[in-house]
C-alpha positions in Angstrom: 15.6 -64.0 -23.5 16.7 -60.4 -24.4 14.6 -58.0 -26.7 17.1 -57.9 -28.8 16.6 -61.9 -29.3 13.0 -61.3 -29.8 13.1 -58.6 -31.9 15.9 -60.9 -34.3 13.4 -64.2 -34.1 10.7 -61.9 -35.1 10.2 -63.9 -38.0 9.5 -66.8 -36.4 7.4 -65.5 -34.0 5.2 -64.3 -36.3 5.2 -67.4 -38.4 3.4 -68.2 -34.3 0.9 -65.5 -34.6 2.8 -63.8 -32.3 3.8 -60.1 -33.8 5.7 -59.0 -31.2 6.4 -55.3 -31.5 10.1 -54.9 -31.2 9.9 -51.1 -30.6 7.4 -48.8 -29.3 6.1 -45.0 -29.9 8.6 -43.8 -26.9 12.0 -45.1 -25.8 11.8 -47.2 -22.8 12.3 -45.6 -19.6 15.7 -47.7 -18.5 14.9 -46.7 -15.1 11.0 -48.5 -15.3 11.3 -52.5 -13.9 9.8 -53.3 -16.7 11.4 -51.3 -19.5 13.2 -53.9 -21.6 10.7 -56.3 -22.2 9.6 -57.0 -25.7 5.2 -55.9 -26.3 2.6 -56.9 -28.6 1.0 -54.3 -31.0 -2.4 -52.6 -29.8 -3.9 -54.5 -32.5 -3.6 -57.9 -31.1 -5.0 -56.4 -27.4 -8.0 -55.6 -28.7 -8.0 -59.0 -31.4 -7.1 -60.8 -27.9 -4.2 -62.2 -29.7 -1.6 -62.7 -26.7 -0.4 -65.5 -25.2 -0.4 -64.4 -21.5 3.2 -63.6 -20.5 3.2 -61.8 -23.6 -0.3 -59.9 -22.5 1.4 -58.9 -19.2 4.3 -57.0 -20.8 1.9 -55.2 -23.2 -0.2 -54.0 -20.7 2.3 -52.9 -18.2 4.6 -51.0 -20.9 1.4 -49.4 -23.1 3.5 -46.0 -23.3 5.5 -47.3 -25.7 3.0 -48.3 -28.1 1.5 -45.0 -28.9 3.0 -41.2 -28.4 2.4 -40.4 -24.9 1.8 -37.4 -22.5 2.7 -37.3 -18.8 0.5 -36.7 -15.7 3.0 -35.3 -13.5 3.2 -36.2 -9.7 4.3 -33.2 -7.1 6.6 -34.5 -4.5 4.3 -34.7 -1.4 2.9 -38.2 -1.4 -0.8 -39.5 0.3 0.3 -42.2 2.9 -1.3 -45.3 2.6 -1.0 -46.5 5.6 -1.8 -50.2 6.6 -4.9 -51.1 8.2 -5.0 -52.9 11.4 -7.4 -55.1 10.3 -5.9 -57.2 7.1 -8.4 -58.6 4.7 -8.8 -62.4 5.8 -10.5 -65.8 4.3 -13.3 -64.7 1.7 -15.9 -66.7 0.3 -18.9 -66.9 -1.7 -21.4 -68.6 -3.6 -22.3 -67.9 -7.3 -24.1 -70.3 -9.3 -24.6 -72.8 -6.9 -20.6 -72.7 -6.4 -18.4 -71.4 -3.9 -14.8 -69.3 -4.4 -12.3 -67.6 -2.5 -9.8 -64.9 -2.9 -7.6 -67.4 -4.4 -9.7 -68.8 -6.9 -10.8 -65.3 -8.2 -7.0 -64.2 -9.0 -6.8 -67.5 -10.9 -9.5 -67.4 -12.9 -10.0 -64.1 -13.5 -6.4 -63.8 -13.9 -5.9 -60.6 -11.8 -2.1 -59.8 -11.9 -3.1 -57.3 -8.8 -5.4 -56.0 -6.4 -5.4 -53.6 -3.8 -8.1 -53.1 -1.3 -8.7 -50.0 1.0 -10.9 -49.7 3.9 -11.3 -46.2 5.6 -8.2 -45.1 3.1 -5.9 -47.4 5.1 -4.9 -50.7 3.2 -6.7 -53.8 3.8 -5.0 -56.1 1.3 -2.4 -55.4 -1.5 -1.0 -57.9 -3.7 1.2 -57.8 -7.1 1.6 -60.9 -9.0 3.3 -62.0 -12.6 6.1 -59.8 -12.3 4.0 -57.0 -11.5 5.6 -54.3 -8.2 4.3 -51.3 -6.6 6.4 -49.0 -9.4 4.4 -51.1 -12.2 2.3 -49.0 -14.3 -0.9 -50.7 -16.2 -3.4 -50.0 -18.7 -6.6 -48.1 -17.6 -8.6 -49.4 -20.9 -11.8 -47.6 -19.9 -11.5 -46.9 -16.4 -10.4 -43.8 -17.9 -13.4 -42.7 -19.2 -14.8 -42.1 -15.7 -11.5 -40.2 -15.3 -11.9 -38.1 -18.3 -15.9 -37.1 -16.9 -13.9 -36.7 -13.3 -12.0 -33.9 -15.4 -15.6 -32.6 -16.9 -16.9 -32.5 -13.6 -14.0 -30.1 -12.6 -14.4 -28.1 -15.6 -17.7 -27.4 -14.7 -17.1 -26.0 -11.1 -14.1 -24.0 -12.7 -16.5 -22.3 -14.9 -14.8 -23.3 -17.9 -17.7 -25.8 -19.3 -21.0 -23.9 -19.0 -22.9 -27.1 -17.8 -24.1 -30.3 -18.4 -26.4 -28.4 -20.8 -23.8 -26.8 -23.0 -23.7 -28.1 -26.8 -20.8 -30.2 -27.8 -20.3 -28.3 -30.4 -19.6 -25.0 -28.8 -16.3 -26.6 -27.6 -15.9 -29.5 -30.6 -16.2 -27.0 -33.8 -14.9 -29.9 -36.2 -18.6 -31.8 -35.2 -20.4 -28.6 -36.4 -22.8 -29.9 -39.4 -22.8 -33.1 -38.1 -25.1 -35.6 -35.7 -23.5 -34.2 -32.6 -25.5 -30.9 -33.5 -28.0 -30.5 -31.1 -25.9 -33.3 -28.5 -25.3 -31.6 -25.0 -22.5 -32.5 -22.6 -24.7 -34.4 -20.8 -25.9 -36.5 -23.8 -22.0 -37.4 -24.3 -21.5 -38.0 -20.5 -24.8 -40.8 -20.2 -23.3 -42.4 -23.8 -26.9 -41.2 -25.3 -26.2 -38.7 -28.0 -28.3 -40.8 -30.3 -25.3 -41.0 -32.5 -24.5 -44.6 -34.4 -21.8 -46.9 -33.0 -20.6 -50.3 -33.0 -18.1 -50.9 -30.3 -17.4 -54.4 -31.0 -13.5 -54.8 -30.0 -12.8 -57.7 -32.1 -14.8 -56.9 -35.1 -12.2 -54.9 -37.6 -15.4 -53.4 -39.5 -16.5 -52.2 -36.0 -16.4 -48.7 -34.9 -14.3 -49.1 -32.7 -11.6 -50.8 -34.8 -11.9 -47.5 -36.7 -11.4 -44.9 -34.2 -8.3 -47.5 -33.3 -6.9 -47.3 -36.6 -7.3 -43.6 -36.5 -5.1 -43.1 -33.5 -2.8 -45.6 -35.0 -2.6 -43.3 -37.9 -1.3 -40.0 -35.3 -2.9 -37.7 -37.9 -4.1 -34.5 -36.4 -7.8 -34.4 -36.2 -8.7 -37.8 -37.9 -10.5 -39.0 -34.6 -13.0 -36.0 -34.5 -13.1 -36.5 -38.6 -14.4 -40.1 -38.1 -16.9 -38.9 -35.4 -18.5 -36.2 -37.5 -19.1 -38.7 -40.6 -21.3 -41.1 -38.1 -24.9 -40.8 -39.0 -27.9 -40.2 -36.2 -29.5 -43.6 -35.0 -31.7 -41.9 -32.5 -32.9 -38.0 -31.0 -30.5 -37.0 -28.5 -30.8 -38.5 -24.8 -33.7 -41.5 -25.6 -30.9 -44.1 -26.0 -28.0 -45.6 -24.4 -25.7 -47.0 -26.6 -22.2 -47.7 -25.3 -19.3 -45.7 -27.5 -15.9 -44.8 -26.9 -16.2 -43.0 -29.8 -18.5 -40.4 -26.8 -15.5 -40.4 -24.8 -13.2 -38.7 -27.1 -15.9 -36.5 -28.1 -16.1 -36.2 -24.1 -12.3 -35.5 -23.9 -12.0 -33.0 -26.4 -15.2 -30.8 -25.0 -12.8 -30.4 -21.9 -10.0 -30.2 -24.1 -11.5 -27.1 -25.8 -13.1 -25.7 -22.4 -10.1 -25.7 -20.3 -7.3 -25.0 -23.1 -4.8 -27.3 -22.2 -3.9 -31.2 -22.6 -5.7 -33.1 -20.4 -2.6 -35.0 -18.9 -2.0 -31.2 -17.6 -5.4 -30.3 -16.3 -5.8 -34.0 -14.3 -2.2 -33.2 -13.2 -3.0 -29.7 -11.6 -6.0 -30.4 -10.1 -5.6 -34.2 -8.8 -2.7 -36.0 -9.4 0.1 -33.3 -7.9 -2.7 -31.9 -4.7 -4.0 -35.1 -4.2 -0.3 -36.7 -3.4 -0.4 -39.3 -6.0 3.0 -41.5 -6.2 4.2 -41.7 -9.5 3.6 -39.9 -12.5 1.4 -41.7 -14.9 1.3 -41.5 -19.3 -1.7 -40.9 -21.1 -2.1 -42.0 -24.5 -2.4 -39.4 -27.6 -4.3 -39.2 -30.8 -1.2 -37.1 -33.1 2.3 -36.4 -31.6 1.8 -33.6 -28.9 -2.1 -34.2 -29.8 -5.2 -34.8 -27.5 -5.6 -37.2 -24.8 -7.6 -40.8 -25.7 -10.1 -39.8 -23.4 -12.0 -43.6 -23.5 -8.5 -45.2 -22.8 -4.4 -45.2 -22.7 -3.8 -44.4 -18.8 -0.9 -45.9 -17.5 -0.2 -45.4 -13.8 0.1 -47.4 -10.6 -2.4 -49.6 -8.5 -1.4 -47.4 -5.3 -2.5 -44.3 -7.6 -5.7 -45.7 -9.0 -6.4 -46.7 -5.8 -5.7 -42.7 -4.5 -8.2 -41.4 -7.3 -10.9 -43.9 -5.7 -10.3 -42.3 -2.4 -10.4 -38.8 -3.8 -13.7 -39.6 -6.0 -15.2 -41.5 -2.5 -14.7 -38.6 -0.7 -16.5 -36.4 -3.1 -13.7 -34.8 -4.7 -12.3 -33.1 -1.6 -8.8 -31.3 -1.9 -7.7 -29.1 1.2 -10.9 -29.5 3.1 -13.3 -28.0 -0.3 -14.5 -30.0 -3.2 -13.6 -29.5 -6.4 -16.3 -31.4 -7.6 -19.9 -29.7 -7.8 -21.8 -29.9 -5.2 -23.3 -34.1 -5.5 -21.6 -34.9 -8.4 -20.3 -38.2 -7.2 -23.7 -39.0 -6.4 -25.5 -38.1 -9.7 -21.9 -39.5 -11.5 -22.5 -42.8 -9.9 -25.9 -43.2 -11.3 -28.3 -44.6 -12.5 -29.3 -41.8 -14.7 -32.7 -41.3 -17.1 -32.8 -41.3 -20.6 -35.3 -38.3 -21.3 -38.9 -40.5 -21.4 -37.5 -41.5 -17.5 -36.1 -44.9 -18.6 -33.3 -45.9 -15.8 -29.9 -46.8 -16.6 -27.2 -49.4 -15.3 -24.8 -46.2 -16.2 -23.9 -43.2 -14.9 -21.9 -40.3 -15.8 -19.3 -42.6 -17.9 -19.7 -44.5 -14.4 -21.0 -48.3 -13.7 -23.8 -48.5 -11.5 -23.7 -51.5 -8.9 -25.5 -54.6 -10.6 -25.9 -57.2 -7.6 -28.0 -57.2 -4.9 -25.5 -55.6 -2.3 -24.0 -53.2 -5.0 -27.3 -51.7 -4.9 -28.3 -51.8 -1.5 -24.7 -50.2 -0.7 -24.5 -47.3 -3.3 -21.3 -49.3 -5.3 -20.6 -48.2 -8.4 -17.3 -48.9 -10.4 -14.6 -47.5 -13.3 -14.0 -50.5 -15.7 -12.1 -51.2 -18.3 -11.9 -54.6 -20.8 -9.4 -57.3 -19.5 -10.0 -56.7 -15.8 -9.6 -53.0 -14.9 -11.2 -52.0 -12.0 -11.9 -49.6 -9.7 -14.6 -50.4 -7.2 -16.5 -47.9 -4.9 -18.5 -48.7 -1.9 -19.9 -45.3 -0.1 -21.5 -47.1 2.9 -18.3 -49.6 3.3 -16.1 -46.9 2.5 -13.9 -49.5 0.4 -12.3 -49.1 -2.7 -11.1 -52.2 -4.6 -8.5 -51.7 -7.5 -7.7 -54.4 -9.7 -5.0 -55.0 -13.0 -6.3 -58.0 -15.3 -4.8 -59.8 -17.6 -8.2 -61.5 -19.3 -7.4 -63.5 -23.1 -9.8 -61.6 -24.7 -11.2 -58.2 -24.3 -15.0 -59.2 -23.1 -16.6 -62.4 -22.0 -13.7 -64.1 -20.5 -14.2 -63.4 -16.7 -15.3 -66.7 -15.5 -16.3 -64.6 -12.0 -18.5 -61.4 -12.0 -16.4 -59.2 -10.1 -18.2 -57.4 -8.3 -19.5 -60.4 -6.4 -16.3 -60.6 -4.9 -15.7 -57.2 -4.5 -19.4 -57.3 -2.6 -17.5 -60.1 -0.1 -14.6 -58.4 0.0 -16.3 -55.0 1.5 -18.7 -56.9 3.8 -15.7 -59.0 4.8 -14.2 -56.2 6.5 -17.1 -54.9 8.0 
């Protein structure tokens, strides 16, 4: 069925539930593969209101919900080349039951994965329409790229440290909680600021930063951040916010003076020889970055930014990173009474027994993005998901199988 048959049965589809938007923020790229199929709205993501072919073309076309900025590739590309040794039969128990490869795609409805051992490909495979040119949703594996873009701030001079104040580079949060909040604070998710970032609840939090950048008004995000009350003294409590990473995006927004699209652009994306350029989602027409969400950009590339984050930020033989930030990124960091947490620097710590043992940590985003690291393996595992419902509807823990998947090719 064409869009234009969609778009004309709209009523009926929403007599279905099924509010398919019938046009986006951008004019589709005719050139993109998947350009002229018909989306959802950003509402019924986050409500997970999508029947799943329907959830597919929403998450592969998410430029054209929201105005959009591009992360521009340069025209030398980082080979990929394929390992000798492919990824073969892997299994494992959980729960007293056992699961493959094949089982895990299914029921965690992964519409791809790509695994890379030693930066050489070890298994790569697209499914539900999905190709190498397919871009997908980052959800809130970009947070740990916004902090990537933090840490380079840092080494540039351009952020005085993970001790600066937010508000030297937010001035709209002057007067408010984040007074007295350091970068770091922002970076562990432990300002001490209140937030409910229940997706499905429209009272939530996060609903309301949502609607803000659905409004596209100039400043409404930080205006919403600066009327949330203090829960807590800055750095004594973890409390997971989005709302922190747009906080977090425009503290390098006002450190480095230019978009963010630009800065990850310049100093990753273009030396680092990713493939394709990528989108990033904006809070106003020709506004700031989302800096919790609203990548778009290929599994190949994702997978390239693992690499480039595994190898501790190394461009042209010197890091751009400071020196052991991947480590300290990675986690776990303290709260300030020495309290441990499963959290790094807008990181994920490894949870199971051999995430631990092996250093993992992982970028994740709701509805199965991932981006898995394994320093002692030297694998990095990407995966696009297609889950019903933004949280709690991953039958497998993921990072069991990503566990398997790097001892597998030991």
């Amino acid at each position: 069925m064409s869009v234009h048959s969609l778009c004309t049965g709209r009523g009926l589809l929403l007599s279905l539930g099924i509010a398919l938007a019938c046009t986006g923020a951008r004019a589709a790229d005719t050139s993109y593969p998947h350009a002229g199929e018909a989306i959802g709205t950003v509402e019924q993501i986050y409500d997970g209101a999508l029947l799943p072919d329907d959830a597919v073309a929403t998450f592969r076309n998410i430029d054209r919900l929201f105005p959009t900025r591009t992360i521009r590739a340069g025209g030398t590309v980082r080979d990929l080349p394929r390992a000798e040794r492919q990824l073969g039969d892997v299994s494992f128990e959980l729960d007293g039951q056992t699961y493959d490869l094949f089982d895990v795609m299914a029921l965690d409805n992964f519409t791809a994965l790509l695994v890379l051992k030693d930066g050489k490909i070890a298994f790569e495979s697209y499914q539900r329409g999905n190709r190498q040119e397919t871009r997908w949703m980052s959800m809130s594996v970009a947070k740990s790229i916004t902090s990537t873009l933090a840490a380079i701030a840092i080494k540039e001079g351009l952020l005085a440290g993970l001790d600066a104040p937010v508000v030297d580079y937010v001035p709209a949060l002057k007067g408010s909680a984040y007074d007295g909040v350091s970068v770091r604070d922002v970076l562990m998710m432990s300002s001490g600021v209140r937030w409910n970032e229940t997706y499905t609840d429209p009272q939530s939090d996060r609903r309301a930063l949502l609607q803000a950048q659905i409004g596209q008004k100039p400043g409404s995000a930080m205006a919403l951040m600066a009327r949330l009350p203090r829960a807590a003294e800055p750095g004594t409590v973890n409390n997971y916010s989005t709302g922190e990473t747009q906080v977090l995006g425009e503290i390098v927004h006002g450190a480095v003076g230019r978009p963010l699209a630009d800065y990850l652009s310049e100093k990753i994306w273009i030396p680092y020889g990713m493939e394709a350029d990528a989108t990033w989602w904006l809070d106003s027409p020709d506004g700031v970055e989302i800096g919790g969400s609203g990548i778009s950009a290929t599994l190949r590339d994702y997978g390239r930014f693992g690499l480039f984050f595994l190898n501790e930020g190394v461009i042209d033989g010197a890091s751009i990173l400071p020196d052991g930030w991947t480590r300290e990124a990675a986690g776990p960091t303290r709260l300030k009474d020495g309290t441990a947490l499963d959290y790094g620097y807008m990181w994920w710590t490894g949870w199971t027994e051999p995430a631990i043992a092996d250093g993992a940590y992982a970028a994740i985003g709701i509805q199965g993005q991932n981006i898995y690291i394994n320093p002692a393996r030297k694998v990095v595992i990407v995966t696009f998901g297609a889950q019903p419902k933004p949280t709690g509807k991953e039958p497998i823990d993921p990072l069991v199988f990503f566990d398997a998947v790097a001892a597998a090719l030991d």
